[in-house]
TORKOL-4160 file (C-alpha; in steps of 0.2 Angstrom, whole numbers, padded with zeros to 4 digits, m for minus):
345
<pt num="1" X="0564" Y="0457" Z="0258"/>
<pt num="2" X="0550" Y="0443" Z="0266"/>
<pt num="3" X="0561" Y="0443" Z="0281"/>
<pt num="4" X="0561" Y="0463" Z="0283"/>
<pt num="5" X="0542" Y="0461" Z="0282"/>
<pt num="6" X="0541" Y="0450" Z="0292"/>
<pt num="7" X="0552" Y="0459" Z="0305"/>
<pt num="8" X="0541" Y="0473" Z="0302"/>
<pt num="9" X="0526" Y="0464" Z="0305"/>
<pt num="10" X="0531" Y="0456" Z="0321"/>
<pt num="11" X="0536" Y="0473" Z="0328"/>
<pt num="12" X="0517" Y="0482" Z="0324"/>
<pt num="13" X="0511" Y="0466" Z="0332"/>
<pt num="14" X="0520" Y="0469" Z="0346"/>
<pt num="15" X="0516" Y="0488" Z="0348"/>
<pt num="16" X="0498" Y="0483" Z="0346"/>
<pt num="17" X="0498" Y="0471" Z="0360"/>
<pt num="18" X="0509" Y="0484" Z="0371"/>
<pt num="19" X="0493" Y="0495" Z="0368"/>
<pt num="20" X="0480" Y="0483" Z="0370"/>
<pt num="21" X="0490" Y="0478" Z="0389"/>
<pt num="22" X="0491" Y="0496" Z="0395"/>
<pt num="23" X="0472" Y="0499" Z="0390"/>
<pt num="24" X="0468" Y="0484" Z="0400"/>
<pt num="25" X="0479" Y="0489" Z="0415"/>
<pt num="26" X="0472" Y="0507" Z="0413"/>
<pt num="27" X="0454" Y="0499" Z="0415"/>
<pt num="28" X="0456" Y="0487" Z="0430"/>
<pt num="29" X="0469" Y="0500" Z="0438"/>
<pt num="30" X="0452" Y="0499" Z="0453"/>
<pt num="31" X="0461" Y="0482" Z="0454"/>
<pt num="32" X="0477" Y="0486" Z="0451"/>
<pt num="33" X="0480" Y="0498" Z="0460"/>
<pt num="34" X="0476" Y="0491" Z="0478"/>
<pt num="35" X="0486" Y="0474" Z="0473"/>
<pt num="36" X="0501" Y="0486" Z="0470"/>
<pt num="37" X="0498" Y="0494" Z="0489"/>
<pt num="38" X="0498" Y="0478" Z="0495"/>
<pt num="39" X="0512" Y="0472" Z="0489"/>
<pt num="40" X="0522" Y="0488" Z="0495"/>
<pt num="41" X="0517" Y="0488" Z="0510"/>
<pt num="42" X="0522" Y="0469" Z="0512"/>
<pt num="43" X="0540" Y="0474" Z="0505"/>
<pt num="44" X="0540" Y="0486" Z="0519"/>
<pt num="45" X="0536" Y="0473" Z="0532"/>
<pt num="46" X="0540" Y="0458" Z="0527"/>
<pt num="47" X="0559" Y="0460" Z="0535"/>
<pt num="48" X="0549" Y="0468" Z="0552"/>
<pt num="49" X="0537" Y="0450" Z="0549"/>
<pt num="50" X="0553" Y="0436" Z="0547"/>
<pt num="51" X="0562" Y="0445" Z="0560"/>
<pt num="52" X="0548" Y="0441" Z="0573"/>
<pt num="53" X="0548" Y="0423" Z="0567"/>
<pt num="54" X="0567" Y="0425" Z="0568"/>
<pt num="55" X="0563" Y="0427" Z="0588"/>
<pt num="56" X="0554" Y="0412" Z="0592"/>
<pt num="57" X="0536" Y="0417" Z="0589"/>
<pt num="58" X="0524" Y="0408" Z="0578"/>
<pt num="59" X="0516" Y="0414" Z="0560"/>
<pt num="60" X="0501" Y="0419" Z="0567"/>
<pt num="61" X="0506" Y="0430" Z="0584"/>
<pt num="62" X="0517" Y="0438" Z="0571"/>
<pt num="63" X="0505" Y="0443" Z="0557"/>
<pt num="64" X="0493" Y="0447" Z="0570"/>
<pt num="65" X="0507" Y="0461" Z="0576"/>
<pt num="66" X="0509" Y="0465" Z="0558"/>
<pt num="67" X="0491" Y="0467" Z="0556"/>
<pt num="68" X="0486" Y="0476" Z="0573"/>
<pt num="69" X="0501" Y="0488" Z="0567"/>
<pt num="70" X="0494" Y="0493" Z="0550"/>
<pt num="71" X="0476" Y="0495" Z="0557"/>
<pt num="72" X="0483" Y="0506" Z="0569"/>
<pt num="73" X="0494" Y="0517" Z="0557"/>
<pt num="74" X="0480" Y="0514" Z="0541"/>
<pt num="75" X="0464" Y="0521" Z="0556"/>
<pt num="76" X="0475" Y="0534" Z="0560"/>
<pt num="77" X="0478" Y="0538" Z="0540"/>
<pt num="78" X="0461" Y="0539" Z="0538"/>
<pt num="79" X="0456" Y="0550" Z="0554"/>
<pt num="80" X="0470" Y="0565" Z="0548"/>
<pt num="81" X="0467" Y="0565" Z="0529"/>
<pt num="82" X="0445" Y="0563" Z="0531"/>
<pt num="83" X="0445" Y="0578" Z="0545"/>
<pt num="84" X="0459" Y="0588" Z="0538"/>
<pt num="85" X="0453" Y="0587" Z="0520"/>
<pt num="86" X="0435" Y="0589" Z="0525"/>
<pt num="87" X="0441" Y="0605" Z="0532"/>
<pt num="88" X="0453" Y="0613" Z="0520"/>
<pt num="89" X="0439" Y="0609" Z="0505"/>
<pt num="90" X="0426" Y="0619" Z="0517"/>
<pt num="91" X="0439" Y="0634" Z="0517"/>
<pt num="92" X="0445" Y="0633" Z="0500"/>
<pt num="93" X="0436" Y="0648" Z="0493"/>
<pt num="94" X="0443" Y="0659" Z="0506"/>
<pt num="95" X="0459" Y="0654" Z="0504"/>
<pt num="96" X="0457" Y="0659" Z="0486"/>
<pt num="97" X="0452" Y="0674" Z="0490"/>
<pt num="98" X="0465" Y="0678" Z="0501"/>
<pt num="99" X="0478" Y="0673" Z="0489"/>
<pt num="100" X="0473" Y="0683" Z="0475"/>
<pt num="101" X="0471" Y="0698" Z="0486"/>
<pt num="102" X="0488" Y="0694" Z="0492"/>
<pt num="103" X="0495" Y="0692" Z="0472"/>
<pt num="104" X="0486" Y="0707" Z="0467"/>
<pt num="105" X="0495" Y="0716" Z="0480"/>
<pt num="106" X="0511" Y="0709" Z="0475"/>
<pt num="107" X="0508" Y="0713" Z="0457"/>
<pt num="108" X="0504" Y="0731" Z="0462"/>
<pt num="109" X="0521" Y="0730" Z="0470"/>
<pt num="110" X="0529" Y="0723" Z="0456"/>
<pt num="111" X="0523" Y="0737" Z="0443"/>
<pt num="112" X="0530" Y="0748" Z="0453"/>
<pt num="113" X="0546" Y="0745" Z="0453"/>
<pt num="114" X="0544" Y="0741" Z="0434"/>
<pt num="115" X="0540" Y="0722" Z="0432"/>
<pt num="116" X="0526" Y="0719" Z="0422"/>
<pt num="117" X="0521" Y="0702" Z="0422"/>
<pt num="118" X="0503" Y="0693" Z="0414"/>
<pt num="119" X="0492" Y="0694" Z="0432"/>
<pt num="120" X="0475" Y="0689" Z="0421"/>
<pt num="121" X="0484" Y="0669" Z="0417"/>
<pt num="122" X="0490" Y="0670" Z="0436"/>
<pt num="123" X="0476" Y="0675" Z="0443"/>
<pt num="124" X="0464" Y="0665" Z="0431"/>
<pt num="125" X="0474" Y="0650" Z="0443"/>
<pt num="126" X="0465" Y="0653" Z="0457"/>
<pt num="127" X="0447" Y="0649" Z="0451"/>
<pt num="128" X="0435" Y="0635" Z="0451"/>
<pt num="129" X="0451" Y="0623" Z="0446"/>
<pt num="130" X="0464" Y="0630" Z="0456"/>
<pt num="131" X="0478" Y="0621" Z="0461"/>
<pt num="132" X="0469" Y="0624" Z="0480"/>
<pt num="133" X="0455" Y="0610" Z="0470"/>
<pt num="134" X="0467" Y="0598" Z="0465"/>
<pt num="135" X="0479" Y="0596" Z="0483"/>
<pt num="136" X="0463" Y="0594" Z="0491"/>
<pt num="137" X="0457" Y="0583" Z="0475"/>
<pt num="138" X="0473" Y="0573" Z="0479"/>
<pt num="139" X="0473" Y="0568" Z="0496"/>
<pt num="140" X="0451" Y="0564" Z="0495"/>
<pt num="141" X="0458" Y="0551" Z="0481"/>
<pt num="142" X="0473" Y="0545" Z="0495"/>
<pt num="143" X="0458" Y="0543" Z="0508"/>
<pt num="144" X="0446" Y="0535" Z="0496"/>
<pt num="145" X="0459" Y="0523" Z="0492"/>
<pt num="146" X="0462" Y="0518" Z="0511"/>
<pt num="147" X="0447" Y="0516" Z="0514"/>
<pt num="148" X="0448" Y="0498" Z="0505"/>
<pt num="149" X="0461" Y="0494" Z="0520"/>
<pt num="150" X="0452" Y="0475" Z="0522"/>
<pt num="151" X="0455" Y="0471" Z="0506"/>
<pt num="152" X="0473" Y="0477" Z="0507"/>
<pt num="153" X="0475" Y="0472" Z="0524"/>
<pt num="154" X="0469" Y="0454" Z="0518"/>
<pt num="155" X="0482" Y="0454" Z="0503"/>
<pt num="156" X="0495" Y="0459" Z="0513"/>
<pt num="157" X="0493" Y="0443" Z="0525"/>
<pt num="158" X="0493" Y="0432" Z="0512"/>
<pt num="159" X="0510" Y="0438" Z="0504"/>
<pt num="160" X="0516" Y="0438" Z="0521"/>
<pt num="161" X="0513" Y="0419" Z="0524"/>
<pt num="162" X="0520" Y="0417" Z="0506"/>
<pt num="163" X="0538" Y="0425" Z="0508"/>
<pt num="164" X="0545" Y="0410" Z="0519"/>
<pt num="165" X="0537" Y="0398" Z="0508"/>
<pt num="166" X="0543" Y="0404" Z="0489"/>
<pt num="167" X="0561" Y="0404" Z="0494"/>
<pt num="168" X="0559" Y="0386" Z="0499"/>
<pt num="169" X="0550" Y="0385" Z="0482"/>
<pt num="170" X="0563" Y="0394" Z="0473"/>
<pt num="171" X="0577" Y="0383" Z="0479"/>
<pt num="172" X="0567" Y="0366" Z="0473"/>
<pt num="173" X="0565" Y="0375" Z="0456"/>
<pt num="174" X="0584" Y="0377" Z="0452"/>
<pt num="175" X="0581" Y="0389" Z="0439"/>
<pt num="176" X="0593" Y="0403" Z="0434"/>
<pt num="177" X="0581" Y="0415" Z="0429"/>
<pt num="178" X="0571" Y="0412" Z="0444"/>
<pt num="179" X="0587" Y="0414" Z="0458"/>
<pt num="180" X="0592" Y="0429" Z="0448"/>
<pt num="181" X="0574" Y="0438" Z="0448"/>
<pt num="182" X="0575" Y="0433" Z="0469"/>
<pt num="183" X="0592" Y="0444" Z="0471"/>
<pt num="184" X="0584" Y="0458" Z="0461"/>
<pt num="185" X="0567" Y="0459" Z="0470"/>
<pt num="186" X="0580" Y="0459" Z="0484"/>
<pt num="187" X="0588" Y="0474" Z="0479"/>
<pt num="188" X="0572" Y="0483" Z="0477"/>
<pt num="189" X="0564" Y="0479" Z="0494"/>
<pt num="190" X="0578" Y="0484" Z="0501"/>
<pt num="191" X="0577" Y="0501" Z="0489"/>
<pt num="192" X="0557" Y="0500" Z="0494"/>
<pt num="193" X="0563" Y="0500" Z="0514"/>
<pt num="194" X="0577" Y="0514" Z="0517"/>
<pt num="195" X="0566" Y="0525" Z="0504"/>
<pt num="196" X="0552" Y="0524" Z="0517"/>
<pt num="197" X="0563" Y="0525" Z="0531"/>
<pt num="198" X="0570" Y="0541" Z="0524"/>
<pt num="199" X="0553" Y="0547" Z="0519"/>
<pt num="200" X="0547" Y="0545" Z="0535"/>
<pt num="201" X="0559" Y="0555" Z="0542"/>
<pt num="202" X="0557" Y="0570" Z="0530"/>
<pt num="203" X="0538" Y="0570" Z="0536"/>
<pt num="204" X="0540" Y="0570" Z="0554"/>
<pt num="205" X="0554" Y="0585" Z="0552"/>
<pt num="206" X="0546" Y="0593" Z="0538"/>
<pt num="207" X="0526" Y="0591" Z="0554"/>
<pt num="208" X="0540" Y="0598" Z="0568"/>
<pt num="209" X="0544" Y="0613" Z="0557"/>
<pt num="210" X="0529" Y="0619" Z="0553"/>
<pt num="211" X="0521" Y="0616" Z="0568"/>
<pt num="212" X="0533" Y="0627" Z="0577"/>
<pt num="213" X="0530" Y="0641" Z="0563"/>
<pt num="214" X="0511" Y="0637" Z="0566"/>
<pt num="215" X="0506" Y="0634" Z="0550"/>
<pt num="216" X="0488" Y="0625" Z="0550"/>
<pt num="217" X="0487" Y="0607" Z="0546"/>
<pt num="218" X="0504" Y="0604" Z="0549"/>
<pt num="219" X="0504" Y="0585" Z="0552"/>
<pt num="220" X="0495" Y="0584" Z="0535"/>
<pt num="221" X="0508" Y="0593" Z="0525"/>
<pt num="222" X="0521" Y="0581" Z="0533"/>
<pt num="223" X="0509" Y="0565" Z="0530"/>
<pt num="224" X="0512" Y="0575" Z="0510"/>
<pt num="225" X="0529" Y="0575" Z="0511"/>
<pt num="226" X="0530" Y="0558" Z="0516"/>
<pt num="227" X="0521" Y="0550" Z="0503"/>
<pt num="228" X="0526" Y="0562" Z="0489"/>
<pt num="229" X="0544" Y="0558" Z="0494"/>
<pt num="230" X="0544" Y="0541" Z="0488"/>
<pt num="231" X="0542" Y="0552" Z="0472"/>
<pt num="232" X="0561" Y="0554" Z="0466"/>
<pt num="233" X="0568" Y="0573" Z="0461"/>
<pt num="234" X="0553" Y="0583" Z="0459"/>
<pt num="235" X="0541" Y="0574" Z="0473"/>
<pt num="236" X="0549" Y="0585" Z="0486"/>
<pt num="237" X="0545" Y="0602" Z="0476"/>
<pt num="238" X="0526" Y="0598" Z="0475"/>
<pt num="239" X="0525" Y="0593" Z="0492"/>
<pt num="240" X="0532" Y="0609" Z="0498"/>
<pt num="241" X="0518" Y="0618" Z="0487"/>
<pt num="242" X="0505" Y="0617" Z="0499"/>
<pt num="243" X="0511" Y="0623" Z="0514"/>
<pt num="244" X="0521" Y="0638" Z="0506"/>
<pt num="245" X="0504" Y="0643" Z="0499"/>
<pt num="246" X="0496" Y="0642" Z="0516"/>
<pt num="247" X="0511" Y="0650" Z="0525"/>
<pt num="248" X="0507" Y="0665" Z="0512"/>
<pt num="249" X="0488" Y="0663" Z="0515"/>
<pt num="250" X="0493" Y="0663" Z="0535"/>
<pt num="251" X="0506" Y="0676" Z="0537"/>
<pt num="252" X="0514" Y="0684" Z="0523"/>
<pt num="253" X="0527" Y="0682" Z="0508"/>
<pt num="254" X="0542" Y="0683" Z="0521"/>
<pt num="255" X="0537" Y="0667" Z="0531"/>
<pt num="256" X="0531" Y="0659" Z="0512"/>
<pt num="257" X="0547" Y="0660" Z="0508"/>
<pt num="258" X="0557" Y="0654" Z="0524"/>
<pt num="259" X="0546" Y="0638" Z="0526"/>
<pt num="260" X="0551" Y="0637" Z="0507"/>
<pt num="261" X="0568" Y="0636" Z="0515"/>
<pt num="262" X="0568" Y="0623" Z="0526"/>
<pt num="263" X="0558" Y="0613" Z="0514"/>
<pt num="264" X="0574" Y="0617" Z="0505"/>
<pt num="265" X="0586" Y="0611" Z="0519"/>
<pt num="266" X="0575" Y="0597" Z="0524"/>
<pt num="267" X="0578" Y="0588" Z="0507"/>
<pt num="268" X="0596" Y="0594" Z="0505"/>
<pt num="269" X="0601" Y="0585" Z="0520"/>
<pt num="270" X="0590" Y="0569" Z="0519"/>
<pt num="271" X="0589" Y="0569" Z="0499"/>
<pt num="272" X="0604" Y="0575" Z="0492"/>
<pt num="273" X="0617" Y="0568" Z="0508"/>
<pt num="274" X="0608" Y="0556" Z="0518"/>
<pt num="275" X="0599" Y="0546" Z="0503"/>
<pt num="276" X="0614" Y="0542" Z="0494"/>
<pt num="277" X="0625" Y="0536" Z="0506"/>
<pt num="278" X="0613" Y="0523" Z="0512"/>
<pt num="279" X="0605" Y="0519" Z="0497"/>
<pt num="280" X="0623" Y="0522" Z="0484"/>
<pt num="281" X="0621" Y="0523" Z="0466"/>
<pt num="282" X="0601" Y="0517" Z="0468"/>
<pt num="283" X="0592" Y="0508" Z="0453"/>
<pt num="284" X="0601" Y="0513" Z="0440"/>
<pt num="285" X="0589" Y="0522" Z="0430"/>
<pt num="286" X="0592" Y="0540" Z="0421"/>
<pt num="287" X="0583" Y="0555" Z="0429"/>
<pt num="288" X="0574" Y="0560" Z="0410"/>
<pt num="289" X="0565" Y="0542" Z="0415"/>
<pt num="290" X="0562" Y="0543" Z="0432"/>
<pt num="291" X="0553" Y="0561" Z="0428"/>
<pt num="292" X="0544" Y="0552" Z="0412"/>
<pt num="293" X="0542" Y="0536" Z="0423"/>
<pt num="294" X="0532" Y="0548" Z="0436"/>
<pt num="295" X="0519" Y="0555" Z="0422"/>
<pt num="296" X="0517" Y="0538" Z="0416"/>
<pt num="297" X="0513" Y="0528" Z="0429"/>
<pt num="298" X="0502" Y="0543" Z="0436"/>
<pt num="299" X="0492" Y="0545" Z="0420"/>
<pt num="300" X="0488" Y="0523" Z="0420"/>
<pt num="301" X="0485" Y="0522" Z="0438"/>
<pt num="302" X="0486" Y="0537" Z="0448"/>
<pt num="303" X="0493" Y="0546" Z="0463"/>
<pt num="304" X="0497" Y="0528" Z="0469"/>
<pt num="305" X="0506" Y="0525" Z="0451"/>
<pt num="306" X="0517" Y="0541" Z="0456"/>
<pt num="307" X="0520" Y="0532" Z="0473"/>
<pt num="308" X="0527" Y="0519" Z="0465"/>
<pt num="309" X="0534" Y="0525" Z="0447"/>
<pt num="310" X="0552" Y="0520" Z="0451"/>
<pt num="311" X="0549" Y="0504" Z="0460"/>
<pt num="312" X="0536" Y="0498" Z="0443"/>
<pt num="313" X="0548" Y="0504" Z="0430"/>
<pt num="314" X="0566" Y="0495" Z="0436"/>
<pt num="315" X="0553" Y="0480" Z="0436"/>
<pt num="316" X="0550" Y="0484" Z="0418"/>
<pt num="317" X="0570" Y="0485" Z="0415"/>
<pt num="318" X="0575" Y="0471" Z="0425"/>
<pt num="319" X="0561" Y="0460" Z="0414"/>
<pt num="320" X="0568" Y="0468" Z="0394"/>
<pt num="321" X="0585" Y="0464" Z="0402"/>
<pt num="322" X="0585" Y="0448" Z="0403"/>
<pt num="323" X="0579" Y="0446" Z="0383"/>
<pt num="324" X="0592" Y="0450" Z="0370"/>
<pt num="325" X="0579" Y="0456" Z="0359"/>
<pt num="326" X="0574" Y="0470" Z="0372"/>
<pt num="327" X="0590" Y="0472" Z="0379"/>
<pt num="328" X="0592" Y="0488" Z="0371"/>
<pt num="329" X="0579" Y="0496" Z="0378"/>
<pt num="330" X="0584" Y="0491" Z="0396"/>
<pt num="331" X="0603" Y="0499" Z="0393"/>
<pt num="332" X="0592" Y="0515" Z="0386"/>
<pt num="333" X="0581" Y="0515" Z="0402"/>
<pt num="334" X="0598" Y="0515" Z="0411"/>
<pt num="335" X="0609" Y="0529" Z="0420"/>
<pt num="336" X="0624" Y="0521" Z="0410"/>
<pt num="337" X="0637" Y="0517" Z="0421"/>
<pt num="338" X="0627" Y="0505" Z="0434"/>
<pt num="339" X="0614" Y="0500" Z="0421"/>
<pt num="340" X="0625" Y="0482" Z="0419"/>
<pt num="341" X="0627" Y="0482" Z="0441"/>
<pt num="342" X="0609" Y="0484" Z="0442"/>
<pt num="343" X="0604" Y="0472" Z="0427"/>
<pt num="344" X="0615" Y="0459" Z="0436"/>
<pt num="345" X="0613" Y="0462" Z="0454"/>
């Protein structure tokens, strides 16, 4: 009966802590959250940065190629998202307007033929905190966020000029744990890299697309869907929000629903064929916790937790995998069949 109690005890203390840990994370997520950047952006490049080495050239010439490379592409970031933004907050209300007009239309079209649906909730959308206010909410916090490039920049040099050095470390160490946690990280750098090669690649088809259909701010919606693709099942779906609502605000309900389609197309080829051949059963994590992954990591650190949702919560399985007391809970997190492939990989 003391043992149960004791059990018991032990497990409140642990939920308390849990709490007390997310709290603090929650807090410094001002912190966190460019630490995390950094060090996906330096999986990203860190097999760019020990391939250069790999070709004869010293540390320094090849960060200051990895750095000139990231000012260029985080400047460039900055330019689109600060003028394109600026813009789109500035038209806001008439876009709102439009699209209501547009809706009431459509509902007038809709009675009609006999569909009554409740336009007051609908149309109540469209106010003050429409969804217009929170995309352009979204991408000010993506620009606020790079504007604290140095400091990333900074972090992402020194994790750099760490890599070569911790395997040497590692290898000095001969711990089990340790070699074991190398081939995982592994795993998931290599996840971290084809996902953003792929992503990449939606957003430049996804730019081409609607530029040839003229839909304004066309490179940002496929700077959107780039980022949002990292984002697994439903990131694609909110990316193509957006520009469906501008291709109804621009044209009409017609040309709404055909960039719908190729948005459609667009992560049908690359999502549903081209991603699992290259990246194969993936991370083993069930699709119920990748979507609750995805709210959770939003809510403690933002749209850069969304970012990174899948990435952060294999760490958090690979970690209660490798204690038999939490074990459970990292075979729960798991899609079942490659759950012991990716707890062992």
């Amino acid at each position: 009966m003391q043992e149960q109690h004791v059990k018991v005890g032990y497990t409140f203390m642990v939920m308390a802590s849990v709490v007390i840990i997310l709290a603090g994370i929650k807090m410094a997520a001002v912190i966190i959250v460019p630490f995390l950047l950094a060090l996906f952006l330096a999986t990203i490049l860190s097999p760019f940065y020990l391939w250069l080495k790999k070709l004869g050239m010293n540390e320094i010439f090849s960060l200051v190629i990895i750095v000139f490379f990231l000012l260029l592409v985080i400047s460039s970031m900055i330019t689109l998202i600060g003028n394109s933004v600026q813009d789109f907050s500035q038209n806001i209300p008439m876009y709102e307007l439009k699209l209501r007009t547009d809706l009431q239309h459509m509902f007038e079209m809709l009675d009609q033929w006999g569909i009554h649906i409740p336009k007051k909730d609908i149309l109540a959308m469209f106010h003050t905190n429409s969804v217009m206010h929170y995309i352009a909410g979204t991408l000010k916090s993506f620009g606020s966020l790079l504007t604290n490039s140095f400091m990333i920049i900074l972090t992402v040099i020194f994790m750099l000029m760490e890599i070569s050095q911790f395997t040497a470390k590692l290898s000095q160490t001969n711990i089990r744990g340790l070699t074991t946690l190398t081939q995982v990280s592994d795993k998931i750098k290599h996840y971290i890299l084809l996902k953003a090669l792929t992503s990449a690649a939606t957003g430049i088809i996804i730019t081409i697309i609607l530029k040839i259909m003229g839909i304004h701010y066309a490179v940002l919606w496929g700077l959107l869907a780039f980022l949002l693709n990292f984002i697994p099942n439903i990131g694609s779906i909110l990316a193509a929000i957006p520009a469906v609502l501008m291709a109804l605000i621009q044209f009409n309900l017609t040309t709404a629903l055909i960039v719908s389609g190729a948005y459609l197309a667009v992560n049908v080829l690359i999502g549903s064929i081209l991603e699992p051949r290259i990246l194969g059963k993936g991370l083993g994590l069930s699709t119920l916790i990748v979507f609750l992954s995805l709210i959770f990591w939003g809510w403690l650190l933002g749209p850069v937790g969304m970012l990174l949702s899948v990435p952060l919560t294999v760490m958090v399985k690979i970690a209660l995998d490798t204690q038999p007391n939490t074990k459970w809970i990292a075979t729960m997190l798991g899609s079942g069949g490659d759950t012991k492939a990716a707890g062992n990989a």
